[in-house]
C-alpha positions in Angstrom: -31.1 19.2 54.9 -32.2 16.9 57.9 -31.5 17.9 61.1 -31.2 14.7 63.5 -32.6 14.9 67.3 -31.0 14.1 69.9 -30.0 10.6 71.0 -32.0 9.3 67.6 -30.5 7.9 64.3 -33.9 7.7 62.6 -35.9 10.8 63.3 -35.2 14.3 62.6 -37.0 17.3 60.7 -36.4 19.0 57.4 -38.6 22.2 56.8 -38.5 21.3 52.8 -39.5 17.9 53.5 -43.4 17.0 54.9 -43.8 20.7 56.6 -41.2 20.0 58.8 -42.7 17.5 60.8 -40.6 15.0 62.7 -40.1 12.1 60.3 -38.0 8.6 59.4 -34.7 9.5 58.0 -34.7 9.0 53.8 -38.5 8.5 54.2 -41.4 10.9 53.6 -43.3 9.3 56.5 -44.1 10.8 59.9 -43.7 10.0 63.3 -47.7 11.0 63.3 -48.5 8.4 60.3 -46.8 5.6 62.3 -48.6 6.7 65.2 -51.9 6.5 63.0 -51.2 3.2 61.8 -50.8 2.1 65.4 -53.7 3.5 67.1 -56.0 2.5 64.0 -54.9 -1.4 64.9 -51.6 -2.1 62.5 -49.0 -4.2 64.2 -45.3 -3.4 63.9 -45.2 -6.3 61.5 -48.3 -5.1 59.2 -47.0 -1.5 59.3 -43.2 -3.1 57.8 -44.7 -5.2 55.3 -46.4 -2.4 53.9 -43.7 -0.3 54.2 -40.3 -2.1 53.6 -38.2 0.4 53.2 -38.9 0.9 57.3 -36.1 -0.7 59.2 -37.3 -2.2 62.4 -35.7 -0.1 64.5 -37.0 3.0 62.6 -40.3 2.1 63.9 -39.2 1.4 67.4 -37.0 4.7 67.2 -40.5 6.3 66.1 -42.3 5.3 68.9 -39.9 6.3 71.4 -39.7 10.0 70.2 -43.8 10.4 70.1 -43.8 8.7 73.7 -40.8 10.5 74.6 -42.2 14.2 73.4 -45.9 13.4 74.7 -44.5 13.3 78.1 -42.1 16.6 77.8 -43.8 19.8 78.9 -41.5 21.5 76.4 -41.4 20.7 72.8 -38.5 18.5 71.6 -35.7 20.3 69.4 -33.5 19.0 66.6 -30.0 19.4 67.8 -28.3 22.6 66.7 -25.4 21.7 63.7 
């Protein structure tokens, strides 16, 4: 079951769903692979015509949480049901 993190609607973890890792809600794909596709050149636009089933704010939410736990000292935490 996914467990949402705080303040997002998108982005939560699920340890029987990609190791855990924080990813898109009803999706398989990571907050990493959208960082990927990113940093390797893809603009918003390119990343959601490949991917439709990525809402725009998805990907927005996305890059909030990686900018948001890059700049905690402590990991971020799914909230607690």
């Amino acid at each position: 079951m996914m467990t949402l993190f705080p303040g997002y609607y998108w982005i939560g973890t699920d340890p029987e769903r990609v190791g855990g890792k924080p990813h898109i809600r009803g999706t398989r794909i990571t907050v990493a692979f959208v960082l990927e596709l990113v940093a390797s050149g893809g603009s918003l636009l390119q990343i959601q015509a490949a991917y439709p089933q990525l809402a725009p704010e998805a990907l927005q939410e996305a890059l909030r949480f990686a900018t948001e736990a890059v700049g905690h000292s402590q990991p971020l935490a799914p909230a607690l049901e």
